[in-house]
matplotlib code that plots the C-alpha trace (Angstrom):
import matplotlib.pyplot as plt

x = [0.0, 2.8, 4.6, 1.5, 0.6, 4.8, 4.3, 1.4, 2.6, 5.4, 3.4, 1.2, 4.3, 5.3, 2.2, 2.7, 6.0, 5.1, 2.4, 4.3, 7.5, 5.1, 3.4, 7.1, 7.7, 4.5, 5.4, 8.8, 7.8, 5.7, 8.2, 10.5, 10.6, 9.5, 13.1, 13.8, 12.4, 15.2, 17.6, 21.4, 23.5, 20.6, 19.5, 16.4, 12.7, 10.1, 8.1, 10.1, 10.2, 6.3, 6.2, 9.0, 6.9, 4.0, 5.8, 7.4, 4.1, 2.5, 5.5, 5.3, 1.4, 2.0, 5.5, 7.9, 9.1, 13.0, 12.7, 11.5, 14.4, 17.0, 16.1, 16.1, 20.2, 20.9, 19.2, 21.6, 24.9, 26.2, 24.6, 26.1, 26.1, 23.8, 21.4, 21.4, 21.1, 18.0, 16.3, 16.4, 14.6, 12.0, 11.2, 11.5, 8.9, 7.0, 7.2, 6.2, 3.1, 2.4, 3.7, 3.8, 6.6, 6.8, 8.7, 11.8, 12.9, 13.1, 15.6, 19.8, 23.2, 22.9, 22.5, 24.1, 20.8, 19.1, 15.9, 15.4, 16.0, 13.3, 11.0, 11.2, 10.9, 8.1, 6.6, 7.2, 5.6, 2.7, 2.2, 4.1, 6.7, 4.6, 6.0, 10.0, 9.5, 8.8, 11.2, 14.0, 12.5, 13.0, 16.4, 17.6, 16.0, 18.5, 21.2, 24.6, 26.0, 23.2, 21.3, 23.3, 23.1, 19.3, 19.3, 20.7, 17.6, 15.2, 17.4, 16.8, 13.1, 12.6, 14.1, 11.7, 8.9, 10.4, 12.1, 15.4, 14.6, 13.6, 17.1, 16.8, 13.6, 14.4, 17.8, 15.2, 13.9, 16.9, 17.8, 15.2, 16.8, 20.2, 22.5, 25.4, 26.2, 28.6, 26.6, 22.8, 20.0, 21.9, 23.9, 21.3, 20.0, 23.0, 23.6, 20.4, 20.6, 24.2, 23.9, 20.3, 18.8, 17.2, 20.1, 18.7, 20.2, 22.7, 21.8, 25.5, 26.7, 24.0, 25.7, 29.1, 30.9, 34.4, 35.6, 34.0, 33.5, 31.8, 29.2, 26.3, 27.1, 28.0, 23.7, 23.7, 23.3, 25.0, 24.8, 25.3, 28.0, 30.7, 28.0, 27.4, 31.2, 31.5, 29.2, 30.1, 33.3, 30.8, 29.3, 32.2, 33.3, 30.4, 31.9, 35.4, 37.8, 40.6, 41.9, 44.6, 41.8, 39.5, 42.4, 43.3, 39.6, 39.4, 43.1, 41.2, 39.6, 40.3, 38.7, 40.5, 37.6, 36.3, 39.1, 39.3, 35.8, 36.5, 39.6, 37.2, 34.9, 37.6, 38.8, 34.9, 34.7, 38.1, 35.9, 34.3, 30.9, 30.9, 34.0, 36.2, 39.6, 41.5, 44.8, 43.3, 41.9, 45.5, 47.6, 45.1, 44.9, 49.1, 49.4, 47.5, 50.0, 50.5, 50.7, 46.9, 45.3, 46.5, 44.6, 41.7, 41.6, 42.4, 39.4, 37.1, 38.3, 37.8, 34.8, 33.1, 34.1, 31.9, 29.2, 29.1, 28.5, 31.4, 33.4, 36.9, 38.4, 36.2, 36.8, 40.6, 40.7, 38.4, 41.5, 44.6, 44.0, 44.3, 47.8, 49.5, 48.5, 50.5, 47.7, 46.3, 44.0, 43.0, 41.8, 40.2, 38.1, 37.5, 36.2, 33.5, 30.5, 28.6, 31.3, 30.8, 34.5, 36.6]
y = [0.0, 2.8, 1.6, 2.7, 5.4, 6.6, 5.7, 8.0, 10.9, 10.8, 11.2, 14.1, 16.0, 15.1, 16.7, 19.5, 20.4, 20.2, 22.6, 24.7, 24.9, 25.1, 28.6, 29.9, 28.7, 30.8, 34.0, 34.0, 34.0, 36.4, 38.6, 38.4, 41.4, 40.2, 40.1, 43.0, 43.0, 44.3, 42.4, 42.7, 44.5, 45.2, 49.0, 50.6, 48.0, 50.2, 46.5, 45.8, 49.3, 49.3, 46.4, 47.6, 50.8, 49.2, 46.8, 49.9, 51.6, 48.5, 48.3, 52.0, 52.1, 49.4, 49.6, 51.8, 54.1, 54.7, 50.9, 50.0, 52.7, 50.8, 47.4, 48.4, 49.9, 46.2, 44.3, 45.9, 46.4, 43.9, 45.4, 47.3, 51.2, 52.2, 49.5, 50.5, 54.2, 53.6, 51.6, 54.7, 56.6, 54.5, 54.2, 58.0, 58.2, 55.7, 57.7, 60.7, 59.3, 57.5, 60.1, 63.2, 66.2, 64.7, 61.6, 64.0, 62.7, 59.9, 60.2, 60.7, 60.7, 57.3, 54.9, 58.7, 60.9, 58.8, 58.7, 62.8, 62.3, 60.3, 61.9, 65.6, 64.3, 62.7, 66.0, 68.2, 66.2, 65.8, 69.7, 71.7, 74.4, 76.1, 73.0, 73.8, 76.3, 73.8, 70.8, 73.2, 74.2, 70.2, 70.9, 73.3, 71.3, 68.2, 69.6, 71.7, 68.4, 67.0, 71.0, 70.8, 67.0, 67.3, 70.5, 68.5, 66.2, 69.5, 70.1, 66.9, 67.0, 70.6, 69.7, 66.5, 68.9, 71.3, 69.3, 68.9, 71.5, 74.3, 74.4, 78.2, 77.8, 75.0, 77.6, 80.5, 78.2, 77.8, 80.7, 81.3, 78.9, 78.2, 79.8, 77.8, 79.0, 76.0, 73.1, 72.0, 72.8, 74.1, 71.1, 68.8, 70.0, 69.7, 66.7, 65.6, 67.3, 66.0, 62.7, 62.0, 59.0, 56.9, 57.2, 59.1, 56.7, 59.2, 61.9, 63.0, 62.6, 65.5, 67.8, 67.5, 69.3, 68.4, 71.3, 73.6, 71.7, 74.2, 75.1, 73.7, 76.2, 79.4, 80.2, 79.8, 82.9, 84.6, 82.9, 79.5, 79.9, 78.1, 75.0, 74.6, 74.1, 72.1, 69.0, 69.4, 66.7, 64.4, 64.8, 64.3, 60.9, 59.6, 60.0, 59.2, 58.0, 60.7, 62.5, 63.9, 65.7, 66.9, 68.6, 70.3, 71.4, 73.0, 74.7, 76.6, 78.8, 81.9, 82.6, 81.5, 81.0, 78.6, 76.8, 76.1, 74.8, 72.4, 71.0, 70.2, 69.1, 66.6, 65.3, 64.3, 62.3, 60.2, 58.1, 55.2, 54.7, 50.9, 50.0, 53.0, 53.1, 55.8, 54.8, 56.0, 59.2, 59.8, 58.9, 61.1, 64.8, 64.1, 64.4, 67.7, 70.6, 72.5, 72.4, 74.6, 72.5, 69.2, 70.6, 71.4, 67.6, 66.2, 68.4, 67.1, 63.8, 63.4, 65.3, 62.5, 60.0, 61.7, 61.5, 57.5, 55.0, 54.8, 51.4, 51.1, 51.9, 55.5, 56.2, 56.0, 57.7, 60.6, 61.1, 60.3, 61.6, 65.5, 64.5, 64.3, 67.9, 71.7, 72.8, 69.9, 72.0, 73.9, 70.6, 69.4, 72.7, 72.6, 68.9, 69.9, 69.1, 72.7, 75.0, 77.8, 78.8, 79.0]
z = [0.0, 1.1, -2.4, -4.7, -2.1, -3.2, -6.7, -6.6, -4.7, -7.3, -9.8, -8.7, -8.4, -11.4, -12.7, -10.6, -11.9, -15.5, -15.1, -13.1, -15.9, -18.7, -17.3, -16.4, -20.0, -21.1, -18.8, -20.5, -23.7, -23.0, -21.6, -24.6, -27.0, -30.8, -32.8, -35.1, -38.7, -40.8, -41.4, -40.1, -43.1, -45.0, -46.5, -46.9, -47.3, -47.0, -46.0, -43.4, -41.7, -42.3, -39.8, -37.9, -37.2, -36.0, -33.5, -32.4, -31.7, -30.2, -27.8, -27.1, -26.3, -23.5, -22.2, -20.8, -23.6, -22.0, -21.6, -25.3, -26.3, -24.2, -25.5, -29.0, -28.1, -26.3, -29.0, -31.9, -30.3, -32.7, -35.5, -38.0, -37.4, -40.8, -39.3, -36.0, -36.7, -39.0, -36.9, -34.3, -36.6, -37.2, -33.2, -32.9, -35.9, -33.9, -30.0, -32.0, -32.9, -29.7, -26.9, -29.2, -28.1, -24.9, -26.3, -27.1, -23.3, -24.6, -26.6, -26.4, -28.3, -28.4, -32.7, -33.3, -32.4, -35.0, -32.3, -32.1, -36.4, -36.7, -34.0, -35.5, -39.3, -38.2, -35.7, -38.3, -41.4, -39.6, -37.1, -40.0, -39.0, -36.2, -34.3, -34.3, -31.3, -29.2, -30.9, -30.0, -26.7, -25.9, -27.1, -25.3, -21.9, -23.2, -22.2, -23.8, -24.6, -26.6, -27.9, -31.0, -31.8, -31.1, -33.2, -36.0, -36.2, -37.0, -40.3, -41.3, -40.5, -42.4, -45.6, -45.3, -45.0, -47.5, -50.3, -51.4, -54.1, -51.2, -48.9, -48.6, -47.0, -44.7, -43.6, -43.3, -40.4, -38.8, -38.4, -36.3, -33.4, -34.4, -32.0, -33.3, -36.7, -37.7, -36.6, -35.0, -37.7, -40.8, -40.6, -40.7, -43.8, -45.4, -44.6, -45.6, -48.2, -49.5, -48.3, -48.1, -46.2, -48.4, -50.6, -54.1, -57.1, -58.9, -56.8, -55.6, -59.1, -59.9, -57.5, -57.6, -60.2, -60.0, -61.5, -59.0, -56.0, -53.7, -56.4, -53.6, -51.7, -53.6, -53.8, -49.7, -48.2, -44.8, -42.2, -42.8, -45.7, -43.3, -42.6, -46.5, -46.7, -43.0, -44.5, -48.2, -47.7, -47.0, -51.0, -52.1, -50.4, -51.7, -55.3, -55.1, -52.0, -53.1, -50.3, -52.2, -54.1, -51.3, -49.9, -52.7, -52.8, -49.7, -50.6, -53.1, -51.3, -50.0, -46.9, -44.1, -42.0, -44.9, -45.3, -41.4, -41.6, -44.9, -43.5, -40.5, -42.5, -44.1, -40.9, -39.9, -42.8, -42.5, -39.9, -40.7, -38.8, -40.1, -39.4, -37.7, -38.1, -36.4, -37.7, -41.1, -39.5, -38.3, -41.3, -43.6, -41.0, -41.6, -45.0, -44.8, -45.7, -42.7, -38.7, -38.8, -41.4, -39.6, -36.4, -37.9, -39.6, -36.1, -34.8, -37.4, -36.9, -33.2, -33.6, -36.1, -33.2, -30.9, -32.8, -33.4, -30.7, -28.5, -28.2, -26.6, -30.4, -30.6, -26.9, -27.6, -30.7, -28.5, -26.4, -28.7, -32.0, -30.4, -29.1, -32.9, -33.4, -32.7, -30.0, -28.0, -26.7, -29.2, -31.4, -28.4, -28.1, -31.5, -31.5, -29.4, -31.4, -29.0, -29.6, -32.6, -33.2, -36.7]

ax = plt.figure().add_subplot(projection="3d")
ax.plot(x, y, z, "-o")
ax.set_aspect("equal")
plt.show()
């Protein structure tokens, strides 16, 4: 009797357990975010960020946003850097449409500011410009060390809302709230206006004219002259990987303040945000032709390393790459992504 009496007290626990894994299975499960639709590597599918955007929204309407945000930074550390960076713009498009101007809290320097990017394109597509007083109000509460990288995210939004035909318009906006003449909104629009994301078949090839190289920005107007010329290196590396030749470009002009700004503008673009290679960075600011225009490469340099996400290789080009200059300090000042000095 007490052997089928152990038998069946065995059992019952048996059954007990099972039951009682299979709903921690269940609550689990549950518990697990839904993988991310685009692929690893992969460019722009309209599809894919279609579904992308809703899971987002779903996620947002019931969770934490900061902790929907974190996941989403956790979930594509290993991802490459374009990837990653899109995908922040799609959730910031999706926390504008669930938590509105509020959402901008959100948001940080983190996928480099691509969730502010995709929140303001998305605010101002859908509230118009009477909105960009209060994007930049959010700004401004960020934070000095994020203002101009938030900033940023507004020029990409307005020439969105504008066009890529209507710059001057898009600029007449900023200069209602830039503060920083170099870098914040202006820059934004150039760069999404140079470089824009999706990528335009052709379109680069349509701008650049090799034989005058700053013809972009000879029909901007005072005050963004210097920004025009700050973010035009980046049009050019799109169409050829001469650096020999960029640096002869920004040695034609004749402004000195202009050709601070383009050998700046060079140095930004000597990093890599797929794969960044400092050593490159360095090698290239040497070759420039003098002590001055090797500082102002560094400072460019360094500067596009603050603006991807920081790993131990960013972090120690950050602090090393100021050291192979004339004025350590000086290039350090100038690689500060707030400060509005030639």
């Amino acid at each position: 009797m007490s052997r089928k009496l152990d038998s069946r007290t065995i059992f019952i626990v048996w059954v007990i357990l099972f039951f009682l894994i299979t709903i921690a299975f269940l609550l689990f499960k549950e518990k697990q975010h839904e993988p991310l639709d685009r692929p690893v590597g992969e460019g722009t599918n309209y599809t894919l960020d279609y579904v992308q955007l809703k899971k987002f929204i779903n996620q947002l309407k019931t969770e934490n946003p900061k902790s929907v945000y974190n996941q989403l930074i956790r979930d594509t550390a290993n991802s490459p850097f374009r990837t990653r960076h899109d995908l922040a713009h799609i959730f910031g498009k999706a926390l504008y449409q669930v938590k509105k101007a509020s959402g901008i809290s959100v948001c940080d320097s983190n996928l480099s500011f691509g969730c502010y990017h995709g929140l303001f394109s998305e605010a101002i597509t859908k509230e118009g410009i009477t909105i960009i007083p209060l994007l930049d109000k959010s700004c401004d509460e960020a934070g000095q060390s994020l203002y101009t990288g938030c900033q940023h995210g507004i020029g990409h939004g307005l020439v969105e809302y504008y066009g890529r035909n209507k710059i001057s318009e898009a600029l007449e906006q900023c200069k209602k709230i830039q503060k920083n003449l170099l870098v914040g909104c202006s820059s934004g629009v150039f760069m999404e206006y140079f470089v824009p994301n999706p990528p335009v078949e052709d379109d680069a090839r349509k701008l650049f004219n090799d034989n005058d190289p700053f013809l972009p920005c000879k029909t901007i107007k005072a005050p963004f002259v210097n920004s025009c010329i700050l973010e035009i290196p980046r049009l050019w590396r799109t169409t050829s990987k001469d650096f020999n030749k960029f640096r002869n470009n920004c040695l034609r002009l004749n402004h000195s303040d202009q050709q601070k700004s383009c050998f700046r503008g060079l140095g930004y673009i000597t990093m890599n945000s797929v794969k960044p290679d400092p050593n490159f960075s360095l090698s290239t600011c040497l070759k420039m032709p003098d002590e001055q225009t090797k500082l102002f490469c560094l400072a460019g340099a360094t500067w596009g390393y603050k603006t991807i996400d920081q790993t131990e290789i960013t972090v120690e080009a950050i602090k090393s790459l100021c050291k192979h200059s004339y004025d350590e300090k000086k290039c350090v000042e100038l690689s500060n992504l707030n400060l509005d000095r030639i």
